[in-house]
C-alpha positions as CSV (number, residue, x, y, z in Angstrom):
1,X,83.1,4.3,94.2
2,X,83.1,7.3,92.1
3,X,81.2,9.5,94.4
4,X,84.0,8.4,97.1
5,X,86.6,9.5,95.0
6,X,85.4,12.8,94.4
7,X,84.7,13.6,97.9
8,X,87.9,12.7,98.8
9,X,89.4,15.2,96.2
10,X,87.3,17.5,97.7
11,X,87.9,17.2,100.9
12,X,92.1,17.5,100.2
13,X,91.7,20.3,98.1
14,X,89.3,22.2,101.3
15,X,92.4,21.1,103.5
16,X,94.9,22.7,101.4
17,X,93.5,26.0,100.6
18,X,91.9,26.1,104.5
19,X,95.7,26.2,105.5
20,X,96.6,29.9,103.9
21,X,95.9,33.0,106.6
22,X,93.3,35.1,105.4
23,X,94.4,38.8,105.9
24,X,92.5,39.8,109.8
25,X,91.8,43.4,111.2
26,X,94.0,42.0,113.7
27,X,96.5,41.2,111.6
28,X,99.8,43.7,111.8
29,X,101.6,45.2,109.8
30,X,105.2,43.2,110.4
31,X,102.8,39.9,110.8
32,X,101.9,40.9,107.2
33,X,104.7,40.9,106.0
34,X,106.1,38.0,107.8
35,X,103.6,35.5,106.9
36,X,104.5,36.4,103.0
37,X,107.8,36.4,103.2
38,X,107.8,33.0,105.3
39,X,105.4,31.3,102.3
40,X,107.3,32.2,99.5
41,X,110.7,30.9,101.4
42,X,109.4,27.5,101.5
43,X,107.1,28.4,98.1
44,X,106.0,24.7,97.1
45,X,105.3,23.5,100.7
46,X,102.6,22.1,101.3
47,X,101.7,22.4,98.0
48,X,103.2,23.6,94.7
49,X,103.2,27.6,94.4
50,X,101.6,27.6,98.2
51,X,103.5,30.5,99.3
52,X,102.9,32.1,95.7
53,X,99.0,32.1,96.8
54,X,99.5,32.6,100.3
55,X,101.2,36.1,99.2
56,X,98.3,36.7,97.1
57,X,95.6,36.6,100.3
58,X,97.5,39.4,101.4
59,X,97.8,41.9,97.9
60,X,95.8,45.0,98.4
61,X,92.8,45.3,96.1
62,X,94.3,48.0,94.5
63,X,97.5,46.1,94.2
64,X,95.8,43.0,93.0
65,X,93.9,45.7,89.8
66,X,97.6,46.2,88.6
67,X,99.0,42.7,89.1
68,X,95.5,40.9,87.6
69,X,94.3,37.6,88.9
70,X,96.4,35.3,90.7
71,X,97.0,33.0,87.1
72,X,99.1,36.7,86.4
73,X,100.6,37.4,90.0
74,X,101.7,33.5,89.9
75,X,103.9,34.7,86.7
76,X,105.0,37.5,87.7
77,X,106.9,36.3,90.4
78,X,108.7,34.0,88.5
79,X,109.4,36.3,86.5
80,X,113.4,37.5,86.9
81,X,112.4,39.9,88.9
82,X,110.7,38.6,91.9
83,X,111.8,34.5,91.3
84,X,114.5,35.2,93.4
85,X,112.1,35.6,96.3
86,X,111.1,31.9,95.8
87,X,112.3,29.3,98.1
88,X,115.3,32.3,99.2
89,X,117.5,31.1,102.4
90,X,117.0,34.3,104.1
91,X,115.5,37.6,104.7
92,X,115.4,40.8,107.2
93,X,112.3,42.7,107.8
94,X,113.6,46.5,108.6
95,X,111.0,49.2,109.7
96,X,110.9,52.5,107.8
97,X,108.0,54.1,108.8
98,X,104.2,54.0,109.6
99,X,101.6,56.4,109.5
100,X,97.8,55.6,110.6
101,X,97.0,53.7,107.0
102,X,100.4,53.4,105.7
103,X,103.3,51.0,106.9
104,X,107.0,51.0,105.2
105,X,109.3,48.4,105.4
106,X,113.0,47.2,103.8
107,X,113.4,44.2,103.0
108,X,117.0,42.2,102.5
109,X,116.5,39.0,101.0
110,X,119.4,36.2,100.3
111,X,118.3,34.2,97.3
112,X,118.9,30.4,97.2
113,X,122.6,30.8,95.8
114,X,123.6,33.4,98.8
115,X,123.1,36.6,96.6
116,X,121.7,39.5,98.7
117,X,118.9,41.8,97.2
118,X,116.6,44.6,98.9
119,X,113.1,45.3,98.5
120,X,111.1,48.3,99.4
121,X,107.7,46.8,100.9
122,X,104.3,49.3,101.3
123,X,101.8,47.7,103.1
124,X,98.4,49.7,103.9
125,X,95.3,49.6,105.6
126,X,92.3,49.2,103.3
127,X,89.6,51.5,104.7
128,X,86.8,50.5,102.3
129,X,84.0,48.2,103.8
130,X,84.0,44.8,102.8
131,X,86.0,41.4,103.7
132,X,88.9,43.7,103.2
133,X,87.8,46.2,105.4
134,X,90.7,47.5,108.3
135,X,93.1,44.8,106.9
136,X,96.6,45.6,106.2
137,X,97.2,44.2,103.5
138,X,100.5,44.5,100.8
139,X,100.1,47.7,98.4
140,X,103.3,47.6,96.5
141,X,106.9,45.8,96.6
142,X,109.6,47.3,94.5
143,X,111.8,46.1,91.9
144,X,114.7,44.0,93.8
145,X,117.9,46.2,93.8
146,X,121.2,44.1,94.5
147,X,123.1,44.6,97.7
148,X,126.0,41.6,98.0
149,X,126.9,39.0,95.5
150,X,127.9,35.3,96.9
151,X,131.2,34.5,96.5
């Protein structure tokens, strides 16, 4: 019975983490970008902090030396900062620019209470070899800078 139990457990928690994209060479830039944003708008579906860890499969290494592990990336954005970013109602994705390794993006973002904020969003191409290797993956996102308050 106990065996059973475990395996079970097992299984459910192979489910859940088999459910987050893994950053692809064939993965673009926007798509980036889109699949964080969608995760951390519905942040504790299917599981708590899903979208938390689904934004993580897509930090840059480099990115990921400055943030730490994912126990520190998981604080930081609940920090003040980036907690508004959890579970938000909305968000625009607006091009800036893109070079051959480097994408830019601005992102507007209405939190759950209908206050309005903007994000600058890098995302590049990581050139080294490994599992990483020609994935674009999130470099940096800037500190939020308020653009509307609700009413």
């Amino acid at each position: 019975m106990k065996f059973v139990l475990i395996s079970i457990l097992i299984l459910i928690n192979t489910s859940v983490s088999a459910k987050l994209t893994k950053p692809n060479p064939a993965i673009n830039p926007l798509s980036v970008i889109t699949i964080q944003l969608e995760a951390l708008k519905e942040n504790n579906s299917p599981y708590e902090d899903a979208g938390i860890e689904q934004t993580w499969e897509f930090a840059h290494p480099q990115n990921r030396q400055y943030t730490g592990p994912l126990s520190n990336f998981k604080l930081m954005m609940k920090s003040k900062a980036y907690a508004l970013m959890l579970n938000h109602s909305d968000h625009n994705i607006i091009f800036v620019s893109k070079s051959e390794n480097t994408a830019n993006y601005f992102i507007e973002i209405t939190d759950k209470i209908g206050n309005k904020f903007g994000f600058t969003w890098t995302v590049k191409k990581f050139l080294k070899k490994g599992k990483f290797s020609n994935c674009w993956m999130t470099s940096g996102v800037s500190q939020p800078m308020p653009l509307a308050k609700s009413a």
